[in-house]
C-alpha positions, 0 to 999 in steps of 0.5 A: 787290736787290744785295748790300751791304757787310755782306751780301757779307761774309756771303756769304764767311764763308758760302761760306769758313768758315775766313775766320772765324778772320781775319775775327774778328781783324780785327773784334777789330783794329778795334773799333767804328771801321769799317776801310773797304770796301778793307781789309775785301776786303783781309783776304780777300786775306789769306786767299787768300793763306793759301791760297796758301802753304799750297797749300788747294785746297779755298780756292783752287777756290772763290774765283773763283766768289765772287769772281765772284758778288760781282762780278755781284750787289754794290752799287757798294762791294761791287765797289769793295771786291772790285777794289781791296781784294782783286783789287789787294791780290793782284795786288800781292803776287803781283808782289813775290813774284815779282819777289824769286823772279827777282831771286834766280835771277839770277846776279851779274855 
């Protein structure tokens, strides 16, 4: 059986307890109107990102392997949600970071 919307959320707050914290924020945000499965996957971009910038290793070890788990063994929104919540949401700001940190190392001519 592949793992659904609800259950691939549980799965993270099981794997990552400290995603609570945001997860509850989110769920506060939102009330009783569902946000979507990109926005839901896209606050777990946010707490990568968390990590990220505050170096947890901890986070950033075990994030591909649940990631990856959710990728295998979710439904077709889970992976929908993972792609394009998460992985794009990530990809897109580690690009404008890194386009603002080279645009700042460059000298004006």
């Amino acid at each position: 059986m592949l793992l659904s919307r609800d259950h691939a959320i549980e799965y993270l707050l099981h794997r990552h307890p400290s995603f609570f914290k945001k997860w509850t924020k989110h769920l506060d945000f939102w009330g009783e109107e569902k946000s979507g499965i990109t926005n839901e996957f896209g606050v777990f971009a946010e707490f990568i990102l968390d990590a990220f910038d505050t170096q947890n290793i901890k986070v950033l070890s075990s994030v591909p392997e649940s990631l990856e788990h959710l990728i295998i063994y979710g439904d077709e929104s889970v992976v929908y949600g993972v792609t394009l919540g998460c992985l794009e949401s990530l990809t897109n700001v580690l690009l404008t970071r890194s386009e603002e940190h080279t645009s700042e190392l460059q000298s004006p001519m």
